[in-house]
C-alpha positions as protocol buffer text, in pm:
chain_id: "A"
residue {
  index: 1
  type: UNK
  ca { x: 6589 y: -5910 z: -4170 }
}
residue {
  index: 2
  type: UNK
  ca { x: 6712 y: -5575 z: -4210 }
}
residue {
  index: 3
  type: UNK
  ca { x: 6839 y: -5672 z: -4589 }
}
residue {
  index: 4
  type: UNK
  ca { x: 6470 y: -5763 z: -4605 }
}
residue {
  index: 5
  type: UNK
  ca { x: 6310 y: -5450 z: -4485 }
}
residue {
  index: 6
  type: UNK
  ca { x: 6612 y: -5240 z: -4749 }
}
residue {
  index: 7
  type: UNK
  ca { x: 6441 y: -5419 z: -5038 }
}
residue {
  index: 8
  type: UNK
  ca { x: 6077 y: -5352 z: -4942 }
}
residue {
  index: 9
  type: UNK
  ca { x: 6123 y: -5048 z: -4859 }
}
residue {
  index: 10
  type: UNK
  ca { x: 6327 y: -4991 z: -5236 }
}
residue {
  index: 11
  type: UNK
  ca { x: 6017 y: -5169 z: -5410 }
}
residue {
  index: 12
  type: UNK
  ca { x: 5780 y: -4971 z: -5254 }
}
residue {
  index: 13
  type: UNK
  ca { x: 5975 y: -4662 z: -5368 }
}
residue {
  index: 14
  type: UNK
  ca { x: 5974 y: -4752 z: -5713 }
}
residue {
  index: 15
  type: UNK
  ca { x: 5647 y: -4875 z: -5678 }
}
residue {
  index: 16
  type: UNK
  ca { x: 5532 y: -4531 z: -5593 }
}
residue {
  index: 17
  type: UNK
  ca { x: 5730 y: -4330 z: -5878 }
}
residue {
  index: 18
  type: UNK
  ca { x: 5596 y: -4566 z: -6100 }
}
residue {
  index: 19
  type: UNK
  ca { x: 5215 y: -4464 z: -6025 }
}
residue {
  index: 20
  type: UNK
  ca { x: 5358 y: -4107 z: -6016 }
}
residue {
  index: 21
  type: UNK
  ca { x: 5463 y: -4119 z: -6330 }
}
residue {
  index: 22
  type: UNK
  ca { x: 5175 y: -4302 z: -6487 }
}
residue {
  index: 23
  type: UNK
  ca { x: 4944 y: -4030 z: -6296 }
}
residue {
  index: 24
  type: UNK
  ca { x: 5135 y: -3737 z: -6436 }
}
residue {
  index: 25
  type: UNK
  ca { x: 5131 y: -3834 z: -6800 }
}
residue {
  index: 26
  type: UNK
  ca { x: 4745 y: -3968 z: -6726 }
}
residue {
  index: 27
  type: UNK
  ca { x: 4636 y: -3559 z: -6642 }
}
residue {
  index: 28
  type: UNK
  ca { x: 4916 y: -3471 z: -6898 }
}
residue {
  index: 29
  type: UNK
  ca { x: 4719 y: -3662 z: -7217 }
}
residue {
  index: 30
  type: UNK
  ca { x: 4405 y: -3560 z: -7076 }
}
residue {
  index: 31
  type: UNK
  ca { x: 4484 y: -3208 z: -7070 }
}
residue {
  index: 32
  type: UNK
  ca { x: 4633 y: -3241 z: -7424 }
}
residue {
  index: 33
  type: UNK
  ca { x: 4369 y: -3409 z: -7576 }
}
residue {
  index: 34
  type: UNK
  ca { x: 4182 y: -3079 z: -7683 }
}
residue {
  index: 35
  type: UNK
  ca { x: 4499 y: -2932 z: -7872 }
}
residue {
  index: 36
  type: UNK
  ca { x: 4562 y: -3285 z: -8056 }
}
residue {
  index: 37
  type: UNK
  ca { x: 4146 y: -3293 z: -8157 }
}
residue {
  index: 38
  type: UNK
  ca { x: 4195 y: -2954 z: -8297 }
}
residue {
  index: 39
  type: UNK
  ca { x: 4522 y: -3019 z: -8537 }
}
residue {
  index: 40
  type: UNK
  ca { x: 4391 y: -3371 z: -8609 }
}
residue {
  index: 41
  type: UNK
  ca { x: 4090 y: -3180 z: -8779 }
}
residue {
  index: 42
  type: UNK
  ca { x: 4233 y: -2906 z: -8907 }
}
residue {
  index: 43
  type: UNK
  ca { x: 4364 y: -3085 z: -9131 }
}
residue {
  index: 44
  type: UNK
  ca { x: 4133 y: -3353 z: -9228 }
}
residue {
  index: 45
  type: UNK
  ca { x: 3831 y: -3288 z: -9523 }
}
residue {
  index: 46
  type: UNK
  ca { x: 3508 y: -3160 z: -9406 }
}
residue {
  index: 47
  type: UNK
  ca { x: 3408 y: -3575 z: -9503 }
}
residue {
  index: 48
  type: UNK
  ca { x: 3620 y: -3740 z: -9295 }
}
residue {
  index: 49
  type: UNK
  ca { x: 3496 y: -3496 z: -8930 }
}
residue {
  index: 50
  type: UNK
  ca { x: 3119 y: -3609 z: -9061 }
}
residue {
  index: 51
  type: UNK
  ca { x: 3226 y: -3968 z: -8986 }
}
residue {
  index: 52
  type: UNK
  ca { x: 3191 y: -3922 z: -8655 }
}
residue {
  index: 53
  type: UNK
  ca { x: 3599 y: -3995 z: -8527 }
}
residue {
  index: 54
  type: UNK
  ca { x: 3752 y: -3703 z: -8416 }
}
residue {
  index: 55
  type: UNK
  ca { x: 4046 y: -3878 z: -8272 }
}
residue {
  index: 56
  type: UNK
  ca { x: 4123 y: -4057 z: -8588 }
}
residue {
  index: 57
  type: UNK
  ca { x: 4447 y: -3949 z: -8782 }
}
residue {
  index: 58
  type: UNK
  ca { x: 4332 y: -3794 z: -9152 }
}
residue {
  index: 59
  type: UNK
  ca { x: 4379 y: -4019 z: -9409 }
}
residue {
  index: 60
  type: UNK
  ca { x: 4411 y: -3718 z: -9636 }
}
residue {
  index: 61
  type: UNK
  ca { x: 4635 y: -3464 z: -9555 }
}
residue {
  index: 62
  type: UNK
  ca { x: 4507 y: -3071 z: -9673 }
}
residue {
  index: 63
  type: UNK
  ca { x: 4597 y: -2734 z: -9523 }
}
residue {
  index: 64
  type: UNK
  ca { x: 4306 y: -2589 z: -9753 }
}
residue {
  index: 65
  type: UNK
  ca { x: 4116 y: -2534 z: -9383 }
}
residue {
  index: 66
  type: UNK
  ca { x: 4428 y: -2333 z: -9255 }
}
residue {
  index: 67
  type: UNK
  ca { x: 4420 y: -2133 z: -9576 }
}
residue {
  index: 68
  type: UNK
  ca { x: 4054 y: -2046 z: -9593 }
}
residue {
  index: 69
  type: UNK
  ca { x: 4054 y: -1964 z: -9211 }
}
residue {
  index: 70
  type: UNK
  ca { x: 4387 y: -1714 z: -9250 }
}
residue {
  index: 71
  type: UNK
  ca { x: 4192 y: -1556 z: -9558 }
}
residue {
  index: 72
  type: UNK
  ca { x: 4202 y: -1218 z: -9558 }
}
residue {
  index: 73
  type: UNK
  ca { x: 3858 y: -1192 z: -9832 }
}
residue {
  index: 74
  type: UNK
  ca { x: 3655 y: -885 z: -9799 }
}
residue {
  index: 75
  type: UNK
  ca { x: 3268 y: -970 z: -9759 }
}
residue {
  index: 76
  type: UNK
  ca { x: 3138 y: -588 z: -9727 }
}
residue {
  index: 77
  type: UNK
  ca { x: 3322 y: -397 z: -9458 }
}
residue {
  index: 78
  type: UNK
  ca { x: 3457 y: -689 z: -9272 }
}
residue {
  index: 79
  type: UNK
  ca { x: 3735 y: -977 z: -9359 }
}
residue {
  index: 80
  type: UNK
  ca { x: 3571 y: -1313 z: -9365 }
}
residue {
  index: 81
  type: UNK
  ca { x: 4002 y: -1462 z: -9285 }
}
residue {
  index: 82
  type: UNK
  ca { x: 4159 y: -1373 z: -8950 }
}
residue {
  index: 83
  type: UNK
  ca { x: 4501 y: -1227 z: -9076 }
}
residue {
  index: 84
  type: UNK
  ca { x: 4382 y: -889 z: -9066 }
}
residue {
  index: 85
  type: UNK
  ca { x: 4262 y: -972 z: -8725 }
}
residue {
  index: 86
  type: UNK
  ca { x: 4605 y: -1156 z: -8652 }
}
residue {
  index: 87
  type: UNK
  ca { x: 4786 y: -830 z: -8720 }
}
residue {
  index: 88
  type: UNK
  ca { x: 4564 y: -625 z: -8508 }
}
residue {
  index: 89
  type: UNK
  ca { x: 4602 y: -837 z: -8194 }
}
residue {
  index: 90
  type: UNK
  ca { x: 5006 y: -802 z: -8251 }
}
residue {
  index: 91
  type: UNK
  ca { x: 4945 y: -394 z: -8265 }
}
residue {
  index: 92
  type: UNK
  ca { x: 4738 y: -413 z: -7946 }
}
residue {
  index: 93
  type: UNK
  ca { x: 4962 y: -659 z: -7732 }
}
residue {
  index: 94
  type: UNK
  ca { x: 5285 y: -497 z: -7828 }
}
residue {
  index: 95
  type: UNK
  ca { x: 5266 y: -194 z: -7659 }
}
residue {
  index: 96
  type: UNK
  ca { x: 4967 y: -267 z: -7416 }
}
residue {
  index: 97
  type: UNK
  ca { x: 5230 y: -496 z: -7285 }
}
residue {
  index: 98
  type: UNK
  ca { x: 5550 y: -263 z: -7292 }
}
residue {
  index: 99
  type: UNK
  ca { x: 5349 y: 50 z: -7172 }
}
residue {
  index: 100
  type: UNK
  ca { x: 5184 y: -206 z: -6875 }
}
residue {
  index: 101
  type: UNK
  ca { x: 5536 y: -329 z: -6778 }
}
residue {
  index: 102
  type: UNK
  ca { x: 5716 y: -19 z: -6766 }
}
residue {
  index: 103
  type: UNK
  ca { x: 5486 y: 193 z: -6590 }
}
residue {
  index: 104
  type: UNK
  ca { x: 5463 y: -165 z: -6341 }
}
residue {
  index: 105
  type: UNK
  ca { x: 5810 y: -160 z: -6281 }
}
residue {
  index: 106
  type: UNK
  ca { x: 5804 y: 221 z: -6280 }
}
residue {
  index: 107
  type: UNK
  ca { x: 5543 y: 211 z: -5994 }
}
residue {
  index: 108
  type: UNK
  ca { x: 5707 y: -91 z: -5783 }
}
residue {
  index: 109
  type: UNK
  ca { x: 6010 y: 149 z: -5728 }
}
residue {
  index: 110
  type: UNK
  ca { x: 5879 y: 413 z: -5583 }
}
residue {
  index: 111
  type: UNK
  ca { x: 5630 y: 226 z: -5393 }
}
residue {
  index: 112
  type: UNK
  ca { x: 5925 y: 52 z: -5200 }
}
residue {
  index: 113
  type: UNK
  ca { x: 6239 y: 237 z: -5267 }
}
residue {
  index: 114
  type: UNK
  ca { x: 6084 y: 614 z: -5273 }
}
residue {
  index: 115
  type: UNK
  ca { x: 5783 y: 609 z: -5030 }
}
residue {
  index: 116
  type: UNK
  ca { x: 5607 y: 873 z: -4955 }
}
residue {
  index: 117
  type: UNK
  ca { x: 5277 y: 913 z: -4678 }
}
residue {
  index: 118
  type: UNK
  ca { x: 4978 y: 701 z: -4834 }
}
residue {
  index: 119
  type: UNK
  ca { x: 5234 y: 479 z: -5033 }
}
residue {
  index: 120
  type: UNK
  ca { x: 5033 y: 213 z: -4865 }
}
residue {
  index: 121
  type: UNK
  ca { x: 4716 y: 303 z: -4931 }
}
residue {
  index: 122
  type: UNK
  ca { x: 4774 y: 384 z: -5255 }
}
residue {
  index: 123
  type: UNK
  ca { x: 4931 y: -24 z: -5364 }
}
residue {
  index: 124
  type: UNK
  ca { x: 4597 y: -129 z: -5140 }
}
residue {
  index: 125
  type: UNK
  ca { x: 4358 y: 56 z: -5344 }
}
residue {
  index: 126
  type: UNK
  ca { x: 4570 y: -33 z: -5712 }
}
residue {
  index: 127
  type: UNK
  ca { x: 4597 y: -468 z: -5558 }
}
residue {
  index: 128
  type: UNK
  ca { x: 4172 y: -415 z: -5495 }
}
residue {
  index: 129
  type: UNK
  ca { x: 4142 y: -301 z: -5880 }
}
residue {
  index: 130
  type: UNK
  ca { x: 4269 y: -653 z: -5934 }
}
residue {
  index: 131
  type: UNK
  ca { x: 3973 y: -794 z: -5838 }
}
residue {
  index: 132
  type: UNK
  ca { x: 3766 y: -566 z: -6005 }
}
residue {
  index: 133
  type: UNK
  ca { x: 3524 y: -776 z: -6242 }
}
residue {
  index: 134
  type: UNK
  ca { x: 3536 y: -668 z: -6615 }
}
residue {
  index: 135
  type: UNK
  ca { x: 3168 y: -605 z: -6672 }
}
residue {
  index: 136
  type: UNK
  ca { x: 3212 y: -304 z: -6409 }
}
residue {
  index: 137
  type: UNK
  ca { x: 3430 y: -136 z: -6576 }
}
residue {
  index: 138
  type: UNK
  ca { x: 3235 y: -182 z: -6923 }
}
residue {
  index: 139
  type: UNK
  ca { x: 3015 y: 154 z: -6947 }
}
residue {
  index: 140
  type: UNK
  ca { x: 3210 y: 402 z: -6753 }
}
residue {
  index: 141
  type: UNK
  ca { x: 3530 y: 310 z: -7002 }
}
residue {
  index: 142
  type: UNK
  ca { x: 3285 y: 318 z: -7326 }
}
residue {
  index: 143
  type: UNK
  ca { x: 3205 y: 695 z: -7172 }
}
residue {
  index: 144
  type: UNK
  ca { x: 3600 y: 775 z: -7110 }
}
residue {
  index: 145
  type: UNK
  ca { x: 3716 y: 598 z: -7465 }
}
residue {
  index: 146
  type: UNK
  ca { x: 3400 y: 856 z: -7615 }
}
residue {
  index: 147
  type: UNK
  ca { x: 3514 y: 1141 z: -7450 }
}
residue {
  index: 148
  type: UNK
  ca { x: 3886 y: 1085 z: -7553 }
}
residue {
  index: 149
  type: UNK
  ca { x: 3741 y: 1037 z: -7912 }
}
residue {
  index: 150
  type: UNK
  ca { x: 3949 y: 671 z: -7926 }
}
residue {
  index: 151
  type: UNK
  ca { x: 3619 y: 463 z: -7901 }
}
residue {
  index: 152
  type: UNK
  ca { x: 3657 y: 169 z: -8165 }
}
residue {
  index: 153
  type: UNK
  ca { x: 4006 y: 179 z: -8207 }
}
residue {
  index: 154
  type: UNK
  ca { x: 4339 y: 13 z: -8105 }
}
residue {
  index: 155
  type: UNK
  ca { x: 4460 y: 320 z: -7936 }
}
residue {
  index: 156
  type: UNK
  ca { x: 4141 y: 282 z: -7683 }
}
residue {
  index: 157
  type: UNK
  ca { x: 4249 y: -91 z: -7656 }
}
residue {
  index: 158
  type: UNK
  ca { x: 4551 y: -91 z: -7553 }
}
residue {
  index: 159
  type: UNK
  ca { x: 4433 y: 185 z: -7320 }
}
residue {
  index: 160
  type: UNK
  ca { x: 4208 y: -45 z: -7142 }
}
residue {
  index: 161
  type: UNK
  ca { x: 4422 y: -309 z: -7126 }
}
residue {
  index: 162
  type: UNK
  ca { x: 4706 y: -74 z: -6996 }
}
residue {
  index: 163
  type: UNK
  ca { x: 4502 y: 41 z: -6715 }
}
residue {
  index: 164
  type: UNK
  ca { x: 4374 y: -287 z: -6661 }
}
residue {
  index: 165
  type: UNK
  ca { x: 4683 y: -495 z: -6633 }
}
residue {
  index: 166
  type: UNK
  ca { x: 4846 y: -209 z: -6416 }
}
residue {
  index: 167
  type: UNK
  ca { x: 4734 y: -319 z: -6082 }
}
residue {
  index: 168
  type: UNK
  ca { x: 4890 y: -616 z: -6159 }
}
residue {
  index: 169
  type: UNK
  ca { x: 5222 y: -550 z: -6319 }
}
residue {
  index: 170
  type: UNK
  ca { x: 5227 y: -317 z: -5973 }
}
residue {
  index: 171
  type: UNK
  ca { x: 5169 y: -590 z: -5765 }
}
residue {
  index: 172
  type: UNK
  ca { x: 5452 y: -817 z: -5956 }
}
residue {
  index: 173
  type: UNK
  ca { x: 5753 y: -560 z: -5934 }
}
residue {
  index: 174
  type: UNK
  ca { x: 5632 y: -395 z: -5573 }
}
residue {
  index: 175
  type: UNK
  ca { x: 5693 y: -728 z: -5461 }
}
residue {
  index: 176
  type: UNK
  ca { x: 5998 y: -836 z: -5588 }
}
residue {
  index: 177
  type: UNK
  ca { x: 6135 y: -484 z: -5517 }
}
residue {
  index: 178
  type: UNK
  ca { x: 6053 y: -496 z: -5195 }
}
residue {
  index: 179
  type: UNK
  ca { x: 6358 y: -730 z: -5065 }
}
residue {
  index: 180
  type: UNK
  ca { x: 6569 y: -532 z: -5337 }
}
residue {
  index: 181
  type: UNK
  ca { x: 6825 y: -381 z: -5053 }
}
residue {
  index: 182
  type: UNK
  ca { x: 6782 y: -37 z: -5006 }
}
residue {
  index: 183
  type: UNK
  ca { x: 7123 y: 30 z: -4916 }
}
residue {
  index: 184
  type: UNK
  ca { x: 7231 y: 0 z: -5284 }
}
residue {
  index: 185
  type: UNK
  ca { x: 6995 y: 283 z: -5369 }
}
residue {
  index: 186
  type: UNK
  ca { x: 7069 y: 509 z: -5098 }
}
residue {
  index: 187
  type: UNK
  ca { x: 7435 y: 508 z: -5175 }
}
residue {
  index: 188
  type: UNK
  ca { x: 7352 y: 525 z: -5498 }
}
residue {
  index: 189
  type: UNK
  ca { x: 7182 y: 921 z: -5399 }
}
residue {
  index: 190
  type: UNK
  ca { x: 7468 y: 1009 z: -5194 }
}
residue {
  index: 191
  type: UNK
  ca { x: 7684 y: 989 z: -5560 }
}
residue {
  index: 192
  type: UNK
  ca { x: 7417 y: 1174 z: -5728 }
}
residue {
  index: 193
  type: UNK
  ca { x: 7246 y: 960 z: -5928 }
}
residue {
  index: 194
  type: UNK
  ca { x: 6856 y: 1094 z: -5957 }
}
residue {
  index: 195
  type: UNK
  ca { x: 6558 y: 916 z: -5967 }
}
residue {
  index: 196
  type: UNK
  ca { x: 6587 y: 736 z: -6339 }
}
residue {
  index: 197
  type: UNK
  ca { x: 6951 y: 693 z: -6320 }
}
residue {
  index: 198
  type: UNK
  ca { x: 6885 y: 448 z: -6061 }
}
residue {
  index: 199
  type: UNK
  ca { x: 6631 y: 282 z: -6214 }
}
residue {
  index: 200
  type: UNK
  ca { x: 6806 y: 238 z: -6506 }
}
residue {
  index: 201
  type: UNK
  ca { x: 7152 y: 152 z: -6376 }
}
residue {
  index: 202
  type: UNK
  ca { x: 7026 y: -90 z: -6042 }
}
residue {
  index: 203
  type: UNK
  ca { x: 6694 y: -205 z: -6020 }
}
residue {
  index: 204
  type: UNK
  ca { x: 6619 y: -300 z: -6373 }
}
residue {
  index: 205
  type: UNK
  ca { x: 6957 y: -469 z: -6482 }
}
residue {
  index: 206
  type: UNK
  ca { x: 6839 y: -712 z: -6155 }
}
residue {
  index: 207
  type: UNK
  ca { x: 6495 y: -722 z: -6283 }
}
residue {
  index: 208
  type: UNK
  ca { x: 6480 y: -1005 z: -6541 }
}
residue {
  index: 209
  type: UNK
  ca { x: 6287 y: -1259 z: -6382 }
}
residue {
  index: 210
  type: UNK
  ca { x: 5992 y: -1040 z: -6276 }
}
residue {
  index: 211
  type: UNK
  ca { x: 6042 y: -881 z: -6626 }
}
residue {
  index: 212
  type: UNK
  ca { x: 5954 y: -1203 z: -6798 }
}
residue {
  index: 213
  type: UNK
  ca { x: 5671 y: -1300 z: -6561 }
}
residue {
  index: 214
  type: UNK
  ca { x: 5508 y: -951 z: -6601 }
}
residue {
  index: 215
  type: UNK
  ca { x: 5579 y: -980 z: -6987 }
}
residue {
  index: 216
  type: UNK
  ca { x: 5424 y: -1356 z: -7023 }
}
residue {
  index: 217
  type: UNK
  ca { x: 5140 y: -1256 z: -6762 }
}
residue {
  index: 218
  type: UNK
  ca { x: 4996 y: -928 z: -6969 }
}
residue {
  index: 219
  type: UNK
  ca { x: 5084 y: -1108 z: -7309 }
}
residue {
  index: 220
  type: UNK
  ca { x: 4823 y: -1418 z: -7225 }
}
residue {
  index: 221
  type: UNK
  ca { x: 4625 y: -1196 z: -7081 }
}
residue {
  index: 222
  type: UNK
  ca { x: 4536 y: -936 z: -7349 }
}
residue {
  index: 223
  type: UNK
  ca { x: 4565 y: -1171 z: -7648 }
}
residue {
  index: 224
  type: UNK
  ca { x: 4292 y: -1402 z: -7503 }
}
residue {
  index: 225
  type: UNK
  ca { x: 4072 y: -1098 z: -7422 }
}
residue {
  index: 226
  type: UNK
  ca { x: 3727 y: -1127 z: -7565 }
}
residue {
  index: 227
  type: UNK
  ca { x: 3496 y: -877 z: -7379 }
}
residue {
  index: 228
  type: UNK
  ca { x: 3710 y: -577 z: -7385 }
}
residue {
  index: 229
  type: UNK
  ca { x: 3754 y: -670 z: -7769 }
}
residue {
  index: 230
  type: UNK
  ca { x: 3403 y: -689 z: -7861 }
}
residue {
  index: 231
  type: UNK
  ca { x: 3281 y: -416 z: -7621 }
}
residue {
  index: 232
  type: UNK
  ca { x: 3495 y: -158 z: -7777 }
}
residue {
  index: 233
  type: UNK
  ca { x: 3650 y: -265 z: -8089 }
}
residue {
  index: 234
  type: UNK
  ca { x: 3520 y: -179 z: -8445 }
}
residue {
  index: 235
  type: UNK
  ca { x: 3595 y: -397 z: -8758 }
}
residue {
  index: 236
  type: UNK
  ca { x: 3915 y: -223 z: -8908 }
}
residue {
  index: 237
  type: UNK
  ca { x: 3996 y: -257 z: -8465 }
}
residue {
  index: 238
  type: UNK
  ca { x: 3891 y: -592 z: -8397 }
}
residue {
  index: 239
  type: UNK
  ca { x: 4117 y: -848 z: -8220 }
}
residue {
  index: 240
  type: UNK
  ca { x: 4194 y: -1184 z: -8295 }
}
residue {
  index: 241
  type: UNK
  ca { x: 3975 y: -1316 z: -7996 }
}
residue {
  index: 242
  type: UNK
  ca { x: 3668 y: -1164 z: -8153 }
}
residue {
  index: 243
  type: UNK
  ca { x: 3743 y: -1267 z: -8519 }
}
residue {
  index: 244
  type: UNK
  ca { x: 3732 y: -1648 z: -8410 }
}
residue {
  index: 245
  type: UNK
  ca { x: 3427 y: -1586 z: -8286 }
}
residue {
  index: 246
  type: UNK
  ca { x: 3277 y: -1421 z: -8575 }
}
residue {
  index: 247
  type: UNK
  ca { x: 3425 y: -1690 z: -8799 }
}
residue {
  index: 248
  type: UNK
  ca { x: 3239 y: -1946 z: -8645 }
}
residue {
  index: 249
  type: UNK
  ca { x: 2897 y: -1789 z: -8591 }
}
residue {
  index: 250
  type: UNK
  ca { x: 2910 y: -1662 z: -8933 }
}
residue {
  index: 251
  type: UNK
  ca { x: 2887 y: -2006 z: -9056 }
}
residue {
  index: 252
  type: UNK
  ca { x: 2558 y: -2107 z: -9284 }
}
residue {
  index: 253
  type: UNK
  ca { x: 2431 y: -2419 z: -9387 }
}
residue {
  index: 254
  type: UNK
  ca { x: 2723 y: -2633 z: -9402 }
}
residue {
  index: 255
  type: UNK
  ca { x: 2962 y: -2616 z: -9050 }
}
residue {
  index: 256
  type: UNK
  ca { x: 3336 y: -2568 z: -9184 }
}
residue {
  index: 257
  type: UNK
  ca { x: 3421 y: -2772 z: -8864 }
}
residue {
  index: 258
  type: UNK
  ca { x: 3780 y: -2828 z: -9028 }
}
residue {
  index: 259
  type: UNK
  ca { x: 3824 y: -2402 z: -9106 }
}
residue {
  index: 260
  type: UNK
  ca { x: 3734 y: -2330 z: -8721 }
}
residue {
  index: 261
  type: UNK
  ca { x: 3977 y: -2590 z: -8581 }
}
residue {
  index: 262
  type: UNK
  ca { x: 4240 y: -2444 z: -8779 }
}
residue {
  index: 263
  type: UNK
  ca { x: 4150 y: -2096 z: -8665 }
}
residue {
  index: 264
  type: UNK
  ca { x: 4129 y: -2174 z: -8310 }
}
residue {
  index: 265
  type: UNK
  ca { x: 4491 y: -2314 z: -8324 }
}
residue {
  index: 266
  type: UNK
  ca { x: 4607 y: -1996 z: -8538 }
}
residue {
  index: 267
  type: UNK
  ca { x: 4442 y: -1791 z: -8257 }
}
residue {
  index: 268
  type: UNK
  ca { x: 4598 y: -2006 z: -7991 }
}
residue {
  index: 269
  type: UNK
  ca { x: 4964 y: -2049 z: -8148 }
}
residue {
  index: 270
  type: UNK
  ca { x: 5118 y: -1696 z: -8031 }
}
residue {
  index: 271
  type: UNK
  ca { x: 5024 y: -1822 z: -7620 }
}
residue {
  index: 272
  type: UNK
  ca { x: 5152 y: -2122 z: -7710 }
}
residue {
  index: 273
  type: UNK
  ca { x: 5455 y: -2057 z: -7863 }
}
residue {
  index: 274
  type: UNK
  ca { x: 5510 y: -1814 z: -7565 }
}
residue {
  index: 275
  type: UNK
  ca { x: 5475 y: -2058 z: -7350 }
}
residue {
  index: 276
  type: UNK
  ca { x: 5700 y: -2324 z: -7477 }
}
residue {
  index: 277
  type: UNK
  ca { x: 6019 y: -2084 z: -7495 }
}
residue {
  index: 278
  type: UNK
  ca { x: 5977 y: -1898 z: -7197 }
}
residue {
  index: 279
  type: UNK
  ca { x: 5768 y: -2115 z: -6980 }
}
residue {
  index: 280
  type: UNK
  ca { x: 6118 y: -2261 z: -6792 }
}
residue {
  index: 281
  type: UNK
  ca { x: 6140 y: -1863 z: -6715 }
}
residue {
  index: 282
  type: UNK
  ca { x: 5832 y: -1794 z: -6593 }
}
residue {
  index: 283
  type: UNK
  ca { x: 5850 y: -2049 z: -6336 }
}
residue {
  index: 284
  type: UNK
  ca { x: 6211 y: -1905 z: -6187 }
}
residue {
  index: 285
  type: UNK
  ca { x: 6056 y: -1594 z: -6209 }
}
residue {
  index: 286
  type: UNK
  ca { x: 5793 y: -1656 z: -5994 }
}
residue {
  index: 287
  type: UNK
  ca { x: 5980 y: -1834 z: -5760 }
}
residue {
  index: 288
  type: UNK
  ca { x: 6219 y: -1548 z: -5744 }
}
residue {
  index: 289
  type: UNK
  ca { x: 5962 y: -1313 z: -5646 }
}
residue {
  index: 290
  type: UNK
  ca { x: 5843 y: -1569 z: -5398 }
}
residue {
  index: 291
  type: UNK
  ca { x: 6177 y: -1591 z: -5253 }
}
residue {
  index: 292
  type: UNK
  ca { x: 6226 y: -1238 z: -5277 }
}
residue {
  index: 293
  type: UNK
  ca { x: 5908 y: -1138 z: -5142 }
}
């Protein structure tokens, strides 16, 4: 009897990874199926999309689509390709995302290891700018991006997403700071060491995880912006987000279905690519902070 109940109990088990399994790569293939639509017709001919099967492998391979979409052709002021576009999206999410992180990490610090009266108030009033919608923050930063005389250019980008993305990058390193034992910096200040010094010598040699997080977080973040791109970019400014978008609507007569497949994978690849090597990181670092927090 109870050999009996062992073996029910072990086939029910299996039984139960089994649909588990089957669920999980169900949602996984599901979820997937965009991505493998788009580089199945990227590279087909324009002929074989009009058939109608989207899901069908090509029967002739071409990366023509990936070349015309990465053209970088001059039609009057503007680029008909998106490597221009490519390029700028690199020189806004470069240092948006180093200036956002440091002045993040910067800010957790002395929010938990130097506080002062209204330390508080102050990480309240930067977590509610988290929430702030986008479109709020549309006309009084066209006004401040005038007045600074950086309106239409990647320096007023990579302000906005800066100031943007700091209430954030606050929230990530206040919080994993905040278990950070104080005890290491307040014998630290008995040897001397000032302010940077121990920043530089304790808190951010410890600070890889949340680094990464922060890092991945701002990178997805401001390379898949659209609004702030085409609210105050120009076209020598203009991010990769907003090129895409251009590409397709600038389309007449015929729908190059194949060229904006391939460009929605070239504008996707750098999050993806992300992703893939430092996705295993992102999830300790989060459950670091978690932990820590």
């Amino acid at each position: 009897m109870a050999v009996s109940t062992v073996d029910t109990a072990v086939r029910t088990g299996r039984l139960m990874r089994a649909l588990i399994y089957a669920l999980l790569i169900f949602f996984a293939v599901y979820y997937l199926l965009p991505l493998f639509v788009m580089l199945v017709n990227s590279v087909k001919p324009l002929d074989e999309i009009r058939e109608g099967n989207m899901l069908a492998l090509p029967r002739e391979f071409t990366i023509q689509p990936w070349l015309t979409a990465w053209s970088s052709a001059q039609v009057g002021v503007q680029a008909t390709g998106l490597a221009p576009y490519f390029i700028n999206s690199i020189l806004i999410v470069v240092p948006a995302v180093f200036i956002s992180t440091v002045l993040g990490a910067l800010n957790g610090y002395v929010l938990t290891k130097w506080q002062f009266r209204g330390a508080n108030l102050i990480f309240g009033l930067m977590l509610m700018a988290c929430f702030i919608p986008f479109q709020i923050v549309l006309i009084p930063m066209a006004q401040i991006l005038g007045d600074l005389g950086i309106a239409g250019t990647r320096y007023g980008l990579i302000l906005v997403h800066v100031v943007y993305g700091l209430g954030f990058t606050t929230l990530f390193f206040r919080n994993y700071y905040a278990a950070f034992p104080t005890e290491l910096v307040k014998a630290a200040q008995i040897d001397g060491a000032g302010f940077f010094r121990i920043f530089r010598r304790i808190l951010l040699p410890s600070s890889g995880p949340i680094v990464v997080v922060t890092v991945i977080w701002q990178f997805t973040n401001v390379w898949n912006d659209f609004l702030f791109g085409v609210s105050f970019a120009d076209f020598s400014s203009m991010p990769m987000t907003v090129a895409l978008n251009n590409l397709v609507s600038s389309s007449t007569g015929v729908r190059e279905y194949n060229v904006h497949f391939a460009g929605a994978v070239l504008a996707a690849l750098p999050t993806l690519v992300v992703y893939i090597v430092s996705g295993r990181y992102f999830v300790r670092g989060l459950m670091a902070g978690a932990v820590k927090g």
